[in-house]
Backbone as CSV, one residue per row, in Angstrom:
resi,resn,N_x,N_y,N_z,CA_x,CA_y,CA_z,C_x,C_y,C_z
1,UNK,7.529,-24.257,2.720,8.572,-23.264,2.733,9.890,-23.965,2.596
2,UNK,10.734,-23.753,1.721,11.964,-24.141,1.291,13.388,-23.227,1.062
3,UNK,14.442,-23.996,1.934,15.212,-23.203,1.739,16.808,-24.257,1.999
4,UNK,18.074,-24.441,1.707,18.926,-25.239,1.974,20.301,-24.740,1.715
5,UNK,21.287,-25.173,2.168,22.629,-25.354,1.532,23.420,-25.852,0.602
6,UNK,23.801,-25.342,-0.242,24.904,-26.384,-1.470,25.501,-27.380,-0.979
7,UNK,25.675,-28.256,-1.198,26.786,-28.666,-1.072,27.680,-28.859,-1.888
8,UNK,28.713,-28.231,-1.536,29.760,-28.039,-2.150,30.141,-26.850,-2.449
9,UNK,29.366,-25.880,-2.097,29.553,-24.270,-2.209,30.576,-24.124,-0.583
10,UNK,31.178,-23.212,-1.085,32.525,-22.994,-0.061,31.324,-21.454,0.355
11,UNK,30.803,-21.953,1.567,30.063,-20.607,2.615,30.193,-21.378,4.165
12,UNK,30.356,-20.051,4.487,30.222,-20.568,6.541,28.738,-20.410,6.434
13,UNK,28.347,-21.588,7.636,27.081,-21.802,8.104,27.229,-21.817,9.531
14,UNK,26.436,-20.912,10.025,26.393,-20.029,10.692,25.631,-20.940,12.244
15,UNK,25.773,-21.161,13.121,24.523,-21.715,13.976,24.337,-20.813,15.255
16,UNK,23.628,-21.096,16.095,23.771,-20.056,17.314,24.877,-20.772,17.813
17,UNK,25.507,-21.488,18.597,26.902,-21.494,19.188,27.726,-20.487,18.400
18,UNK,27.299,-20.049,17.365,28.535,-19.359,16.474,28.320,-17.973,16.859
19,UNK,27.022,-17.713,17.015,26.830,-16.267,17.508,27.893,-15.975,18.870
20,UNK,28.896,-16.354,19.231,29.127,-16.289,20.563,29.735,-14.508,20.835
21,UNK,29.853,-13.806,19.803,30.238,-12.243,19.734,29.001,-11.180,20.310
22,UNK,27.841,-12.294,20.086,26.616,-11.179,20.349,26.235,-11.323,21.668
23,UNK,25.550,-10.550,22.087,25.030,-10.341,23.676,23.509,-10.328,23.571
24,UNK,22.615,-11.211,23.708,21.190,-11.324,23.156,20.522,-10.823,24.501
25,UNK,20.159,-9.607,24.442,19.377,-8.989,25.583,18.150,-8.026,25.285
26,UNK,17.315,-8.686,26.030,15.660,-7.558,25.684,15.520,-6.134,25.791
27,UNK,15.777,-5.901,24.490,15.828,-4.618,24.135,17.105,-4.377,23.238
28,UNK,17.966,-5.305,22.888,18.849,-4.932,21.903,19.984,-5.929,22.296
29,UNK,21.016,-5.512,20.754,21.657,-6.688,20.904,23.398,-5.662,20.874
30,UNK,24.728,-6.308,21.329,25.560,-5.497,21.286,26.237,-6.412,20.800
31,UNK,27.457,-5.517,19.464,28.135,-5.992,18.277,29.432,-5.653,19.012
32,UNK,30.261,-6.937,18.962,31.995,-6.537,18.989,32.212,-6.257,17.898
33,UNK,33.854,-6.109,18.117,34.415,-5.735,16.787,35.026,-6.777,15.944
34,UNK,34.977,-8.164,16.344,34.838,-9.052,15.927,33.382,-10.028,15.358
35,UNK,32.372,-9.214,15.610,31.732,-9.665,15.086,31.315,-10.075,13.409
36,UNK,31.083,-10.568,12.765,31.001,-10.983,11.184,29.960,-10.461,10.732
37,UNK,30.233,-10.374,9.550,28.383,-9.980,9.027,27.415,-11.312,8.815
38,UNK,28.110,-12.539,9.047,27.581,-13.417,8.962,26.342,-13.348,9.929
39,UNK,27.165,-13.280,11.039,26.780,-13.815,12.834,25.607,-12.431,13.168
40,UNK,25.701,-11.365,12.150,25.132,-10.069,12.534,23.735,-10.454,11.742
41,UNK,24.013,-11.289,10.271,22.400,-11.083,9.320,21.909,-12.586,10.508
42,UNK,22.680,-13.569,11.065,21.896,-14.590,11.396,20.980,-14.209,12.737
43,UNK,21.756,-12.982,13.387,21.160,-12.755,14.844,19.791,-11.730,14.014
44,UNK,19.312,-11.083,13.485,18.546,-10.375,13.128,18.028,-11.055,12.273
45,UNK,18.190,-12.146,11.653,17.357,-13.813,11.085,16.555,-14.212,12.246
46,UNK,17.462,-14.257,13.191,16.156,-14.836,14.368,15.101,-14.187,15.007
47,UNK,15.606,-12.436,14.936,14.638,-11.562,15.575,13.602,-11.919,14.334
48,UNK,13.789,-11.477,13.292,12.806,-11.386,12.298,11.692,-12.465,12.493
49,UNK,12.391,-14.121,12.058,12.179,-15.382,12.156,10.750,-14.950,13.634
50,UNK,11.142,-14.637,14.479,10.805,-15.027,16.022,9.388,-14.002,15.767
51,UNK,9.239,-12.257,15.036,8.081,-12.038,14.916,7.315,-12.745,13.992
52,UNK,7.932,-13.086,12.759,7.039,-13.381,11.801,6.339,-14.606,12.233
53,UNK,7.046,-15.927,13.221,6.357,-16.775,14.246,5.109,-16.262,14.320
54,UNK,5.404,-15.595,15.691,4.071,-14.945,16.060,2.939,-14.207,15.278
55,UNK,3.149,-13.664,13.771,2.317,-13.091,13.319,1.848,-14.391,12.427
56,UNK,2.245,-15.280,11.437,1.962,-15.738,11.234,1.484,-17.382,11.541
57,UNK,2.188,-18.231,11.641,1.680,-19.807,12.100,0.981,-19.418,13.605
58,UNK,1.515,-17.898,14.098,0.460,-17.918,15.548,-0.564,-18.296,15.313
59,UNK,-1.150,-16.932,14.062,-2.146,-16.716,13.597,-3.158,-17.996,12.962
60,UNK,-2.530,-18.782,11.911,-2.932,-19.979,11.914,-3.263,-20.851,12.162
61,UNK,-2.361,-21.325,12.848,-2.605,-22.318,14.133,-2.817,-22.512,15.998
62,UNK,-3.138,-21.110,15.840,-3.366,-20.611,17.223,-4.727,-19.943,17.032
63,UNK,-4.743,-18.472,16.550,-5.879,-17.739,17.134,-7.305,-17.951,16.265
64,UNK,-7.069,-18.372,15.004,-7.968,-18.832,14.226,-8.600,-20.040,14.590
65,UNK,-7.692,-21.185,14.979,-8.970,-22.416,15.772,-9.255,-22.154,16.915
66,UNK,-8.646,-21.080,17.405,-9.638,-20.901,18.745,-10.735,-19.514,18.113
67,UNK,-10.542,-18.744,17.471,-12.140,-18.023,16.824,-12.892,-19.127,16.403
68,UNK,-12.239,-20.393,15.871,-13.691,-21.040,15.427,-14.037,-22.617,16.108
69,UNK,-13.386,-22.894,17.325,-13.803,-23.528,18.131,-14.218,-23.146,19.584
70,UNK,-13.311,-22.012,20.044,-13.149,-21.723,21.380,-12.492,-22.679,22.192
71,UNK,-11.909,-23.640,22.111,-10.635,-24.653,22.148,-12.096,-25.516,22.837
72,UNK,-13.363,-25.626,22.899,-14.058,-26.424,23.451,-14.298,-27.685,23.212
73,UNK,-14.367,-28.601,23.771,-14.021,-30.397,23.461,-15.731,-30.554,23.315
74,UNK,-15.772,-31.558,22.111,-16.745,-32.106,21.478,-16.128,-33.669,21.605
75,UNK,-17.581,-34.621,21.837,-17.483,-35.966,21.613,-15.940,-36.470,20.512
76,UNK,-15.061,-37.373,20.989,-13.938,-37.491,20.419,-14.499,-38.306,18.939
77,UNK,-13.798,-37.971,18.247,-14.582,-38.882,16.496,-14.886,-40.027,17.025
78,UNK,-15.383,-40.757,16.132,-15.972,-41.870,15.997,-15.639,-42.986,17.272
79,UNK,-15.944,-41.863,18.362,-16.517,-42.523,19.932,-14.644,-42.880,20.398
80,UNK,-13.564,-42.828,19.841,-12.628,-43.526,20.550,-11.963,-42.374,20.803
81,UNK,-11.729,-42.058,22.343,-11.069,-41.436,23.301,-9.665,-41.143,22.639
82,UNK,-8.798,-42.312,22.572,-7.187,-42.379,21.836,-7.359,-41.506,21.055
83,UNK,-7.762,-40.920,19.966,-7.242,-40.114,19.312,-6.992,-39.100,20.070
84,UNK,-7.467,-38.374,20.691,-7.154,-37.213,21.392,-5.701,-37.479,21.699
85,UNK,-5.210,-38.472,22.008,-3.721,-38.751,22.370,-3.126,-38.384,21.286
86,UNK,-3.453,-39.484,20.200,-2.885,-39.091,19.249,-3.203,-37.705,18.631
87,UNK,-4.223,-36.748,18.494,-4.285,-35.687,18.349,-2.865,-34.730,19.144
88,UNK,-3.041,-34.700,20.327,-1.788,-34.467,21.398,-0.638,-34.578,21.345
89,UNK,-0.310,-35.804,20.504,1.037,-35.967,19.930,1.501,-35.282,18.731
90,UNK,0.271,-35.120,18.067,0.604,-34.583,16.744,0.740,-32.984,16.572
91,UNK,0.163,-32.598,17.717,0.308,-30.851,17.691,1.468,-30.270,18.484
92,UNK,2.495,-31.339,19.368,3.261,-31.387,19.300,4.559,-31.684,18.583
93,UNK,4.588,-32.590,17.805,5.484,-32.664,17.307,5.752,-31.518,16.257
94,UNK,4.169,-31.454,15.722,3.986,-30.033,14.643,4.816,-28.824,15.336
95,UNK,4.564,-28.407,16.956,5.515,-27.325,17.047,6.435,-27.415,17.132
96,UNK,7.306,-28.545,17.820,8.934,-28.981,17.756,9.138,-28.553,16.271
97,UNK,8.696,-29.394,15.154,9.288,-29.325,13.914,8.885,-28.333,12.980
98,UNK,7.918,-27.168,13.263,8.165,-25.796,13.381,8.901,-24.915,13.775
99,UNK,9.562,-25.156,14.993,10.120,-24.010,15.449,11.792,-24.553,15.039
100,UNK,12.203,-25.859,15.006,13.675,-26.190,14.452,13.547,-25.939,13.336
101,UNK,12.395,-25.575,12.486,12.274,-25.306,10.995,12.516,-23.713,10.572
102,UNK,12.122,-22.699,11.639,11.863,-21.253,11.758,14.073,-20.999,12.340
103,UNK,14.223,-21.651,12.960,15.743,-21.697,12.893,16.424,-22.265,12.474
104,UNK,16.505,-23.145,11.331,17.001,-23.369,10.663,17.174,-22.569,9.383
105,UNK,16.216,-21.605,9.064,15.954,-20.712,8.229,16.840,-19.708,8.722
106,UNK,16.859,-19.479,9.865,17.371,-18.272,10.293,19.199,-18.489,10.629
107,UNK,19.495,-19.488,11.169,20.829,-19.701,11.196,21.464,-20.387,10.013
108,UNK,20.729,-21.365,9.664,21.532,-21.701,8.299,21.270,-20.942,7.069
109,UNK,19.836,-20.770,6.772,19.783,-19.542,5.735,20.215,-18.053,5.610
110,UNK,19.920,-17.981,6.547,20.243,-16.204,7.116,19.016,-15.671,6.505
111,UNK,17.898,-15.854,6.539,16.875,-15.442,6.275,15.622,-15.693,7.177
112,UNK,14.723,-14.947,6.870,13.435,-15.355,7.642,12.375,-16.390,6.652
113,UNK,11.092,-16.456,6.938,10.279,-17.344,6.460,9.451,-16.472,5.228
114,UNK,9.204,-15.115,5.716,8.662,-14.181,5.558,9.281,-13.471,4.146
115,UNK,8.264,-13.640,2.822,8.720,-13.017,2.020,9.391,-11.603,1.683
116,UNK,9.380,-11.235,2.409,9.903,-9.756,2.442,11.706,-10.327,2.894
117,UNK,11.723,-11.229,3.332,12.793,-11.487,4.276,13.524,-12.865,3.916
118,UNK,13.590,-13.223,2.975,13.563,-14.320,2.630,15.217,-14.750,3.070
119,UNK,15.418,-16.525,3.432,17.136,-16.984,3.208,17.537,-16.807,2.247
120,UNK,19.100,-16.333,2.303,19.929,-15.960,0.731,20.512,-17.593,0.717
121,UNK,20.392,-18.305,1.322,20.975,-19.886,1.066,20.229,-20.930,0.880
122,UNK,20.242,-21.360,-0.027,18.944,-22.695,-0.372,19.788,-23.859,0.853
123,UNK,18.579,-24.007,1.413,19.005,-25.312,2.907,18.385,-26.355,2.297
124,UNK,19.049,-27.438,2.054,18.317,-29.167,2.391,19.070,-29.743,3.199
125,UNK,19.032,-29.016,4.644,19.247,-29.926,6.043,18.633,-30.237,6.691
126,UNK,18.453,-30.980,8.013,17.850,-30.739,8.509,16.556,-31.830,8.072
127,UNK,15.463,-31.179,8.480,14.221,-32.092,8.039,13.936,-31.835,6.429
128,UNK,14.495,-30.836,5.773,14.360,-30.367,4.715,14.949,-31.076,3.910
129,UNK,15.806,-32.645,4.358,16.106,-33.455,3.802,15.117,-34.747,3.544
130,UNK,13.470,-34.378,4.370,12.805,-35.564,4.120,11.872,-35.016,3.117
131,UNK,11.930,-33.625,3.509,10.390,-32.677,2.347,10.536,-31.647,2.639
132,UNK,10.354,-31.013,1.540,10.341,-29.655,0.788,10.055,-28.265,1.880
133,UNK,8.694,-28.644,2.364,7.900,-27.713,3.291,7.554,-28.155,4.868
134,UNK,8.726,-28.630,5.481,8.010,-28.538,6.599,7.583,-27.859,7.590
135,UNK,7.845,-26.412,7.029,6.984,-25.663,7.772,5.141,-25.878,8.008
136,UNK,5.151,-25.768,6.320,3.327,-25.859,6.177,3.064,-27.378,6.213
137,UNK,3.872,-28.555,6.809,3.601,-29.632,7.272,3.101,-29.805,8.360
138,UNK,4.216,-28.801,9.540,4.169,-28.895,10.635,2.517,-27.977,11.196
139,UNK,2.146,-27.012,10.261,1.149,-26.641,10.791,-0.092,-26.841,10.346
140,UNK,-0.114,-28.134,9.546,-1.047,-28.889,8.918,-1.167,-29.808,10.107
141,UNK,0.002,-30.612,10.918,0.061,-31.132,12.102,-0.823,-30.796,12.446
142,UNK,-0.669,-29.398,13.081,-0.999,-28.693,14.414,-2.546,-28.791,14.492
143,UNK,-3.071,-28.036,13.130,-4.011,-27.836,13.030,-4.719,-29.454,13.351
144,UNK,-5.032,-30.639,12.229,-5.266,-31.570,12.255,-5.252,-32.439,14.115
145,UNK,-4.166,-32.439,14.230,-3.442,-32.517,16.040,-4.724,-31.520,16.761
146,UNK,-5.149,-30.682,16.759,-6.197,-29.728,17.450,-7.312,-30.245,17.309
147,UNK,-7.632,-30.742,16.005,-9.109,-31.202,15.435,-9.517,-32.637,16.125
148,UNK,-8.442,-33.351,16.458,-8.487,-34.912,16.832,-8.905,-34.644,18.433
149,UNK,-8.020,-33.584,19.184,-7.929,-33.483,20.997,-9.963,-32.901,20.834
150,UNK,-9.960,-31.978,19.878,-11.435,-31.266,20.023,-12.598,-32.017,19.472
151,UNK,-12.289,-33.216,18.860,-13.224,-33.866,18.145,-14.270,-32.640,17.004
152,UNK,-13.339,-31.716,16.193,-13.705,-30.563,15.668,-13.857,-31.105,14.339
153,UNK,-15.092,-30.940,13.654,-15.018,-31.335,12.160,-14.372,-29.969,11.289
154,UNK,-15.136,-28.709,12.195,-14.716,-27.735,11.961,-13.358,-27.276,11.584
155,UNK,-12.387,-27.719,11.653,-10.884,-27.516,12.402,-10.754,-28.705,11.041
156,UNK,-10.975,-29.641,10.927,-10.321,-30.622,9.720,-10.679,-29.819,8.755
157,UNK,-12.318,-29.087,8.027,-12.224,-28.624,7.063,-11.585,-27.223,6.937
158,UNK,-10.963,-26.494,7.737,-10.407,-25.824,8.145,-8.844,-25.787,7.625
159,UNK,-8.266,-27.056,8.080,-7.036,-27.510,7.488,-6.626,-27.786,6.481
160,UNK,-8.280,-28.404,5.506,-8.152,-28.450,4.025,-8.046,-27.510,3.760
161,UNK,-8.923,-26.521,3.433,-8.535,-24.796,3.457,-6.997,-24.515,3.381
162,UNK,-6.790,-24.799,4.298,-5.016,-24.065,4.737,-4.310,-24.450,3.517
163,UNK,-4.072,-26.321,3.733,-3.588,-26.683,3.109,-3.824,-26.109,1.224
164,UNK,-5.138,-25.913,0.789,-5.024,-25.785,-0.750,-4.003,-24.160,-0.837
165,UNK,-4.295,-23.529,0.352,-4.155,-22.068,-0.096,-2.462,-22.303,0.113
166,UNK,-1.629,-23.433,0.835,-0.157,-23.325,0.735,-0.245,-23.815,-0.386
167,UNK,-0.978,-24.951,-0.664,-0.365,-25.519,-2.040,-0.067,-24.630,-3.362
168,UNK,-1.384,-23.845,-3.608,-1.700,-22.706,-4.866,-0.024,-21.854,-4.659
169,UNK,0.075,-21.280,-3.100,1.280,-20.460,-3.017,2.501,-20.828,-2.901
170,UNK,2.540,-22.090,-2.813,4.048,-22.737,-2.872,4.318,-22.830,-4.275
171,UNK,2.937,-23.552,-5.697,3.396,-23.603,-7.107,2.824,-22.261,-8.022
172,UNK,2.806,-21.571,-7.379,2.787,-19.807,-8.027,3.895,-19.128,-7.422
173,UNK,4.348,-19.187,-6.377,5.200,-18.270,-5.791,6.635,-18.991,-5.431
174,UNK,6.692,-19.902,-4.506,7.846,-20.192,-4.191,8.717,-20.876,-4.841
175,UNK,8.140,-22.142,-5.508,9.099,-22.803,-6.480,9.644,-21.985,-7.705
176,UNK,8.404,-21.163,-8.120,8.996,-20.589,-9.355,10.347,-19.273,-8.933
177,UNK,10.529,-19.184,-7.994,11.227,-18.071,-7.238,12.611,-18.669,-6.639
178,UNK,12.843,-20.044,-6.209,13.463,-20.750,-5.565,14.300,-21.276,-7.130
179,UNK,13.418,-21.158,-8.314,13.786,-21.767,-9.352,15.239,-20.908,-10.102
180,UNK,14.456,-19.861,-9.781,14.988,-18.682,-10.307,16.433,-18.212,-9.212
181,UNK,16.299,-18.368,-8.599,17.420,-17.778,-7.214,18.498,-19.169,-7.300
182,UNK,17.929,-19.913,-7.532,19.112,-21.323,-7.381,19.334,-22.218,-8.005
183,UNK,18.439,-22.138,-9.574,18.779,-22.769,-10.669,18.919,-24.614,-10.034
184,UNK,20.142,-25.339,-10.901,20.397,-26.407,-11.244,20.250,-26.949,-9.671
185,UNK,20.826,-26.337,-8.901,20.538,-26.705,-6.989,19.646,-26.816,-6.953
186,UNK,18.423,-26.392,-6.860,17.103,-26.267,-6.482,16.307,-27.079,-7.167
187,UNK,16.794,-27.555,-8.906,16.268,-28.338,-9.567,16.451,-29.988,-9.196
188,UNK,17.524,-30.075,-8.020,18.002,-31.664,-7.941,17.516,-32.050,-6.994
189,UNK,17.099,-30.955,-5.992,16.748,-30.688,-4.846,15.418,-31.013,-5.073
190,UNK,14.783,-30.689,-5.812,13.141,-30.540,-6.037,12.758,-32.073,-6.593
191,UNK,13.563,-32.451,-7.135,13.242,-33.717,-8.243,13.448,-34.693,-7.367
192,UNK,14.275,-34.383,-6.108,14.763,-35.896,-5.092,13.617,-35.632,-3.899
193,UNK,13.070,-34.754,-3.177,12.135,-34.389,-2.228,11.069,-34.268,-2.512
194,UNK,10.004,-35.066,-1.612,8.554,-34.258,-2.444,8.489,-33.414,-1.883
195,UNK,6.930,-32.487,-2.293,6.543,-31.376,-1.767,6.082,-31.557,-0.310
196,UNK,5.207,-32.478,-0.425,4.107,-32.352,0.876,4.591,-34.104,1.584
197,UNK,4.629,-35.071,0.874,4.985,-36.384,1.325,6.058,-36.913,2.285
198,UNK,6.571,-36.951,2.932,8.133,-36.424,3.100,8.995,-38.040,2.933
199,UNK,9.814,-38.225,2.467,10.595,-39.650,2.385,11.119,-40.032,3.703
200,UNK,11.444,-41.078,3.908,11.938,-41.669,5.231,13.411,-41.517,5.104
201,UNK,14.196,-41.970,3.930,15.502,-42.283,3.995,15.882,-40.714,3.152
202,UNK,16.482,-39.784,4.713,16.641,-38.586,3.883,17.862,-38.214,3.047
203,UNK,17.346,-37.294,2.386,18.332,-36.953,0.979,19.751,-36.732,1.136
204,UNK,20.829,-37.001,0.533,22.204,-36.505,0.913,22.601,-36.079,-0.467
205,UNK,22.063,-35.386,-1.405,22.487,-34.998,-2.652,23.066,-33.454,-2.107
């Protein structure tokens, strides 16, 4: 999932400290009269952002390896205990760099993840300066990170799965769409980041 900022395009970018007009309370939110339309599409970026969370990467990386493991621990691979650590580490970091990924969409893009809902701002901040998608990185993590703690073979071929079905929908749907919405940006953007690999020394184009 891809999305970034120009640089060099004259737009406010928006973060939550900036929201400071809104009143974020369960069950609704209250608008001054100073509020922006900026600060108004980014606060309803995050509501959006925050279900589509739950309906989707829940779904993925939550309720689906537990339908097909029952989170039950099997002999760790090839007899060494450590991975599970390292499994542990990795399904963490997958949600850290999921969920700064799901707001970053939402405060710097002003969009959700969710095609219906998409950012009106192409973002390469952020981690989106090492690779393209780290959303469907982070829950390639997760998944993989689950398979290592469960010693699940199930759960790795599982992840291949995932992974082909982002790949097919990232080069049918999103690039060609991202291509189209942001032209020559998106083209410099694409040619300096990989898709799935992510570079160490991140991009400043």
């Amino acid at each position: 999932m891809t999305t970034a900022s120009n640089k060099g395009m004259k737009q406010t970018k928006p973060s939550i400290l900036e929201l400071r007009s809104l009143s974020p309370v369960f069950g609704g939110c209250h608008w001054s009269a100073s509020t922006s339309v900026s600060e108004r599409r980014a606060w309803w970026a995050i509501i959006g952002s925050l279900v589509f969370f739950v309906l989707a990467p829940g779904t993925i990386a939550g309720w689906v390896p537990f339908w097909l493991t029952g989170w039950h621990m099997q002999p760790p691979f090839l007899g060494v205990p450590g991975l599970r650590v390292a499994g542990a580490s990795l399904l963490i970091l997958g949600l850290a760099s999921l969920v700064e990924s799901f707001l970053r969409f939402a405060t710097v893009g002003l969009g959700t993840p969710a095609p219906i809902a998409p950012p009106t701002r192409l973002v390469v901040s952020g981690q989106y300066r090492h690779v393209r998608n780290p959303m469907y990185v982070a829950i390639l993590g997760m998944l993989v990170g689950q398979s290592l703690i469960l010693g699940s073979t199930v759960l790795l071929r599982y992840a291949l799965v995932v992974w082909l079905v982002f790949h097919a929908w990232v080069l049918i749907y999103e690039e060609p769409k991202l291509m189209a919405q942001f032209g020559p940006s998106y083209e410099a953007y694409r040619q300096n980041v990989r898709r799935w690999w992510p570079r160490i020394r991140p991009w400043s184009g």
